[in-house]
N, C-alpha and C positions, 0 to 999 in steps of 0.2 A: 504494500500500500504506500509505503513511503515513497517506493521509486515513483509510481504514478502521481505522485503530488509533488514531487523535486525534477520531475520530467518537464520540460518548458513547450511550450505547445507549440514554439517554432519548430523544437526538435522532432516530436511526436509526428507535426505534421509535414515533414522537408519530404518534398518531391510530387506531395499533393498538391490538388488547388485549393487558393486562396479561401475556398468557402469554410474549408475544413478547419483552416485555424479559428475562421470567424465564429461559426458554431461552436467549436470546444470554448473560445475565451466567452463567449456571451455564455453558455451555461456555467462555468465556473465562476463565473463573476454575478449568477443568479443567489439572491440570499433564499436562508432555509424556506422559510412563509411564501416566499413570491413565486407565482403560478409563472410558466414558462407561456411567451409567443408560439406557440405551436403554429401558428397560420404563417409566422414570422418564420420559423426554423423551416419548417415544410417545403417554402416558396424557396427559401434558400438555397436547397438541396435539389429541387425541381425545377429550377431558373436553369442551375451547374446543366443538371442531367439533359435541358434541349439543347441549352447552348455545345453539350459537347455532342451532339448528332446523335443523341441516342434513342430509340423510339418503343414506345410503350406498349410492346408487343406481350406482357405477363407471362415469357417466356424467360425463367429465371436462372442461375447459375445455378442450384442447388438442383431442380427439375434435371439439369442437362447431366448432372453426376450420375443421377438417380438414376434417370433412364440407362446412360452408359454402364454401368455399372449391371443393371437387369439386362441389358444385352450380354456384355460379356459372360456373366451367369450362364444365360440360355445357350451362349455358343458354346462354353464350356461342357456344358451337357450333354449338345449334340454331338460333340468332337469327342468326350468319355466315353460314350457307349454308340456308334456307327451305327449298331441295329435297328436303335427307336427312332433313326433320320427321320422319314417318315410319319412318324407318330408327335415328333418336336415338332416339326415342321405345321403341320396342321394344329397341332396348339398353339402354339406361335402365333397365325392366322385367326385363328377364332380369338384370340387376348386383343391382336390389331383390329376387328372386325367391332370387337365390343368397344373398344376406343371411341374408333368413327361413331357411331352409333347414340354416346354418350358425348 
């Protein structure tokens, strides 16, 4: 705990943009009672997120693990036992079937 409060928020945030130091020092400089900007901090972060071309597709980083990771699984599978090709293969397709569907 200590190091994070003797950590200086230039340091913390070297290499990011500028928003990121602003948001860490307005919250550490919020006292205990006082309710946060939230529409303030929000805009902050979503001003950054267009202006750096990025687009709000709710296609998230942790989805893209998840998935990869269930694939690899399933090819695993496939490639352990050759005989169920066949039988993975058409599970596979009914999992991606119920996707589309939902």
């Amino acid at each position: 705990m200590e190091k994070k409060l003797s950590s200086s928020i230039e340091v913390l945030c070297k290499g990011f943009p500028a928003e990121f130091a602003t948001y860490l020092t307005y919250c550490r400089n919020l006292r205990f009672d006082e309710k946060p900007d939230y529409a303030y901090l929000r805009n902050l972060l979503k001003d950054l997120f267009v202006r750096s071309g990025f687009e709000l597709d709710y296609v998230y980083d942790w989805n893209i693990v998840a998935e990869e990771k269930k694939k690899s699984e399933k090819d695993k599978i496939t490639t352990d036992n050759p005989s169920n090709l066949a039988t993975n293969q058409s599970n596979l397709r009914k999992e991606d079937d119920k996707k589309a569907t939902n």
